[in-house]
DOBA-556980 format. One record per residue (C-alpha): residue number from 1; chain; x, y, z. Coordinates in steps of 0.5 Angstrom, whole numbers. Layout:
BEGIN
@resi->NUM; chain->A; px->X; py->Y; pz->Z
...
//
This chain:
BEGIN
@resi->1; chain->A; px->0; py->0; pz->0
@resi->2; chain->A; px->3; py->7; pz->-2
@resi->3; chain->A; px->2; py->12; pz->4
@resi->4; chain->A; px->0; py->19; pz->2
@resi->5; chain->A; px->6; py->25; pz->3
@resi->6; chain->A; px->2; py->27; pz->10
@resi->7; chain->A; px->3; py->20; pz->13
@resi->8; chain->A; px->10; py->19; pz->10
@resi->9; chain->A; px->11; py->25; pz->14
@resi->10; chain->A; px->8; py->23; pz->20
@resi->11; chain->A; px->12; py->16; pz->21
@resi->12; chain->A; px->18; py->21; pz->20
@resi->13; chain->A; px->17; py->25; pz->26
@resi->14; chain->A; px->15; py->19; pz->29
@resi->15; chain->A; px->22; py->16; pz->27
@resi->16; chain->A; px->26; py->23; pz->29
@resi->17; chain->A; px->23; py->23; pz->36
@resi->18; chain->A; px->26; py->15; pz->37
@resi->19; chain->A; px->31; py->17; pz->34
@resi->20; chain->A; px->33; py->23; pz->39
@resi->21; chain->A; px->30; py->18; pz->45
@resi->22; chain->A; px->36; py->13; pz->43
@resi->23; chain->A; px->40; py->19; pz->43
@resi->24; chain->A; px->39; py->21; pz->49
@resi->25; chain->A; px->39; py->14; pz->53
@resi->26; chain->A; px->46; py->13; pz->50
@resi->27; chain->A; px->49; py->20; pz->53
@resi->28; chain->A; px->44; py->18; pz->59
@resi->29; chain->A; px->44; py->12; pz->63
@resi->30; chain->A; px->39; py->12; pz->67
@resi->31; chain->A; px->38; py->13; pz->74
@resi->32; chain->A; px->41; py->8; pz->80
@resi->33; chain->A; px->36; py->6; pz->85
@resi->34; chain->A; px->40; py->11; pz->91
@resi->35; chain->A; px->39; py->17; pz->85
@resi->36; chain->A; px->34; py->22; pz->88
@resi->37; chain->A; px->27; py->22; pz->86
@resi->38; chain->A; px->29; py->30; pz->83
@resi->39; chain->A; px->35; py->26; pz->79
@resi->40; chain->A; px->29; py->21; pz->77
@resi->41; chain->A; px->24; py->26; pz->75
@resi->42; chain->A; px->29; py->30; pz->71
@resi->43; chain->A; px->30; py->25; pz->68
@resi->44; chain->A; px->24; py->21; pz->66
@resi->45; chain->A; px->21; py->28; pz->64
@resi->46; chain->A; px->27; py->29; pz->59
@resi->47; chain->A; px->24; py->23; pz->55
@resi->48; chain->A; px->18; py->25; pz->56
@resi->49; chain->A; px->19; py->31; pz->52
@resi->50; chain->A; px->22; py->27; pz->48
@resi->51; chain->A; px->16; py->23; pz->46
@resi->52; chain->A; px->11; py->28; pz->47
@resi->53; chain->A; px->5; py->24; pz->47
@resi->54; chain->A; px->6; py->16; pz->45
@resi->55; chain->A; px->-1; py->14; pz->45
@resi->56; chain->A; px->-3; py->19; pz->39
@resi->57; chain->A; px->3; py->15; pz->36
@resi->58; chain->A; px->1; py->9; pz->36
@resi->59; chain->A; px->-7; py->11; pz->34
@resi->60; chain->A; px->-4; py->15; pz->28
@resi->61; chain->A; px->0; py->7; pz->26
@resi->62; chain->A; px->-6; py->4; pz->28
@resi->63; chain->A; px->-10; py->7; pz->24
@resi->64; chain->A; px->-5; py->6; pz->17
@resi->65; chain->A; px->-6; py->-2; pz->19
@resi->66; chain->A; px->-14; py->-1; pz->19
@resi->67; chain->A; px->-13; py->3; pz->13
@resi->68; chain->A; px->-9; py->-2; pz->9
@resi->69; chain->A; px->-14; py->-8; pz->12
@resi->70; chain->A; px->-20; py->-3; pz->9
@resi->71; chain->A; px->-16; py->-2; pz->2
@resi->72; chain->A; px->-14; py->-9; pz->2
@resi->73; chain->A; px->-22; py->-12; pz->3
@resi->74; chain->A; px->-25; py->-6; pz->0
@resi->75; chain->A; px->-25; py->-2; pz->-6
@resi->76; chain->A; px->-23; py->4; pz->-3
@resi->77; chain->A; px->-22; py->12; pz->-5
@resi->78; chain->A; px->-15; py->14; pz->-4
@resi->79; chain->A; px->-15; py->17; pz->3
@resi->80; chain->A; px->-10; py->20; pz->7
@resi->81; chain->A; px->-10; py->16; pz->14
@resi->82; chain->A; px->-6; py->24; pz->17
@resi->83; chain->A; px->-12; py->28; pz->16
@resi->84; chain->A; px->-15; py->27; pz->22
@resi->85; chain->A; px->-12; py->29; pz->28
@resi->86; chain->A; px->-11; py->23; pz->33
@resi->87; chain->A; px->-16; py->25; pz->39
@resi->88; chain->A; px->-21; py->29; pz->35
@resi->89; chain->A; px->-27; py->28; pz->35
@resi->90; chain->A; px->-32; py->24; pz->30
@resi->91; chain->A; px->-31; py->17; pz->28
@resi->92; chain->A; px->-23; py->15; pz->27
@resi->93; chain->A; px->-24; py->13; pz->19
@resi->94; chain->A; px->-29; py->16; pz->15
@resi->95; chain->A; px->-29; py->15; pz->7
@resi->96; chain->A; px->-31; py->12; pz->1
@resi->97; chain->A; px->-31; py->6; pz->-3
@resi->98; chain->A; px->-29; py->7; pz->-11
@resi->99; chain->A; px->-37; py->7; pz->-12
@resi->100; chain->A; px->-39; py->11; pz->-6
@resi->101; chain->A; px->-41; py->8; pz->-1
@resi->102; chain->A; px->-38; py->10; pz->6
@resi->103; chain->A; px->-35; py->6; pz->10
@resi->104; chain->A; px->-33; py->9; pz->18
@resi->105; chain->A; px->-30; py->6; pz->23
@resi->106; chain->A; px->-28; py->6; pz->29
@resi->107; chain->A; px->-21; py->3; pz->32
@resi->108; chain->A; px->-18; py->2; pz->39
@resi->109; chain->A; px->-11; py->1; pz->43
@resi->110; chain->A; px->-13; py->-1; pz->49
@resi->111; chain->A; px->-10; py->-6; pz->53
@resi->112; chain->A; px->-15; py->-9; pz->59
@resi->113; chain->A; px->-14; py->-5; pz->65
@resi->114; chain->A; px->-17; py->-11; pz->69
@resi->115; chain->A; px->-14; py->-18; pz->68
@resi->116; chain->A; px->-21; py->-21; pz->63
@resi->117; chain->A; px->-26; py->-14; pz->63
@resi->118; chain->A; px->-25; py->-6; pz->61
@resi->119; chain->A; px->-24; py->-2; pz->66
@resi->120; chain->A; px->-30; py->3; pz->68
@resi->121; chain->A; px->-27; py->9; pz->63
@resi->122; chain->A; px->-25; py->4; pz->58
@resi->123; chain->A; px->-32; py->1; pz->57
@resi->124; chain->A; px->-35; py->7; pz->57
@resi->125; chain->A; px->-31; py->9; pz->52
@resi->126; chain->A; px->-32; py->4; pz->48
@resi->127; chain->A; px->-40; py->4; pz->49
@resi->128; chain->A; px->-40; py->10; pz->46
@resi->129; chain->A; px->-36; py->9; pz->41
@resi->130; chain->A; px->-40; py->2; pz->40
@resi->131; chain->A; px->-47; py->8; pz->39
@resi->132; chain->A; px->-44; py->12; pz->34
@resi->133; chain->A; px->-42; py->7; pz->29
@resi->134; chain->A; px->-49; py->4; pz->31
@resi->135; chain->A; px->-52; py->12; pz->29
@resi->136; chain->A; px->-48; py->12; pz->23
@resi->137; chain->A; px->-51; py->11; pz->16
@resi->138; chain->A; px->-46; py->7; pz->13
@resi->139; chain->A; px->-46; py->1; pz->8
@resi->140; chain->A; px->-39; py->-1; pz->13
@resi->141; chain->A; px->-38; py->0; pz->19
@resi->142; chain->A; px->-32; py->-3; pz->22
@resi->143; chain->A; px->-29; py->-4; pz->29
@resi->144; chain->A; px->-22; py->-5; pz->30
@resi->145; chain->A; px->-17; py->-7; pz->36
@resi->146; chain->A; px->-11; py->-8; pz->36
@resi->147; chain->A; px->-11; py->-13; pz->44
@resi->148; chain->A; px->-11; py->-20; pz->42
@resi->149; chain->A; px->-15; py->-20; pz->50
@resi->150; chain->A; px->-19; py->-14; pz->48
@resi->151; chain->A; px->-21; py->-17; pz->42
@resi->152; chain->A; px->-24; py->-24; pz->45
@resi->153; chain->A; px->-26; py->-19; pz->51
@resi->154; chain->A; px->-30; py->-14; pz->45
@resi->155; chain->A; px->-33; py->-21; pz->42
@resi->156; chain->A; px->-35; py->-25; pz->48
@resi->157; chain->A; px->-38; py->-19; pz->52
@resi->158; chain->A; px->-40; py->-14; pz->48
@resi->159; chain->A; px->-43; py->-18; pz->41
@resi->160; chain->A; px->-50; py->-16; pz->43
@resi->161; chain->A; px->-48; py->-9; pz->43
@resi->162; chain->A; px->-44; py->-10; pz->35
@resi->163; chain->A; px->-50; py->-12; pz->30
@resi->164; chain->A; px->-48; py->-11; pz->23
@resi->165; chain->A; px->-41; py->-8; pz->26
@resi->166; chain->A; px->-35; py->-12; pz->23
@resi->167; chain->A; px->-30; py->-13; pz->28
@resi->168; chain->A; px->-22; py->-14; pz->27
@resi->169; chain->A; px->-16; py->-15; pz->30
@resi->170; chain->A; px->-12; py->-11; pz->27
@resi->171; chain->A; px->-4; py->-14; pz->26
@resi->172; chain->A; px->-8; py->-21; pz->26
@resi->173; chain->A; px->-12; py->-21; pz->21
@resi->174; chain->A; px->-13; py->-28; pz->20
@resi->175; chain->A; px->-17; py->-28; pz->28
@resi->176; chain->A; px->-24; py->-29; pz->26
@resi->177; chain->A; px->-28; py->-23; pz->26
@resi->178; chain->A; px->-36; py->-21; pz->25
//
């Protein structure tokens, strides 16, 4: 799949701050366990204005792998995966197919906070997320996880919830989906 310019440019910003971070960790060692909680904290603050916001990171990626199903099970219009921003609000993916009919999606990083079940947060989230895919008036809607256990979790609890929603396990393509 060719990535647009504005998504090549997103993954090289992403490698730029990898690359800063190995950077800094080379001429940084980290701090021993006698180092003071100020030393600690410096030091983990450095890297974190480094990484800036890793989760956005991840969701951009995620949103490339759910991009590359789509047009791989799908033919999709050309779109540019970096258009939206990560965090705003609205479906995660809203476009066409070649012949116009739209297809929406919504994708998720999580990992369970509690062993086998959505922590209090996530599944309000994820509810939400479960009714504005339900509300939308589309040919295709989608629900992608990336989380072998939250995709299990997705599929045994919440199915009721997904009527005429697909969902897949993005990075594993080959686990079942509906």
């Amino acid at each position: 799949m060719e990535r647009t310019p504005n998504e090549c440019g997103q993954l090289d910003a992403i490698r730029g701050r990898i690359r800063r971070l190995r950077e800094y960790l080379d001429a940084h060692p980290e701090p021993d366990v006698d180092a003071t909680a100020g030393e600690w904290f410096a030091f983990l603050a450095d890297m974190k204005a480094i990484l800036g916001n890793p989760n956005n990171d991840l969701s951009f990626v995620a949103t490339l792998m759910a991009k590359d199903y789509l047009c791989r099970t799908l033919p999709m219009r050309p779109f540019d995966a970096a258009e939206k921003a990560m965090g705003a609000p609205g479906l995660d993916i809203d476009e066409r197919t070649v012949d116009g009919n739209r297809v929406v999606a919504e994708i998720k990083t999580t990992t369970l906070f509690l062993g086998d079940e959505l922590g209090a947060m996530q599944k309000a989230t994820f509810l939400k997320d479960f009714a504005e895919l339900q509300q939308a008036e589309a040919d295709y809607k989608f629900f992608f996880v990336t989380d072998g256990r939250t995709f299990a979790v997705v599929k045994s609890r919440y199915a009721r919830g997904l009527t005429g929603i697909t969902v897949v396990r993005l990075g594993d393509e080959k686990a079942p989906s509906s």
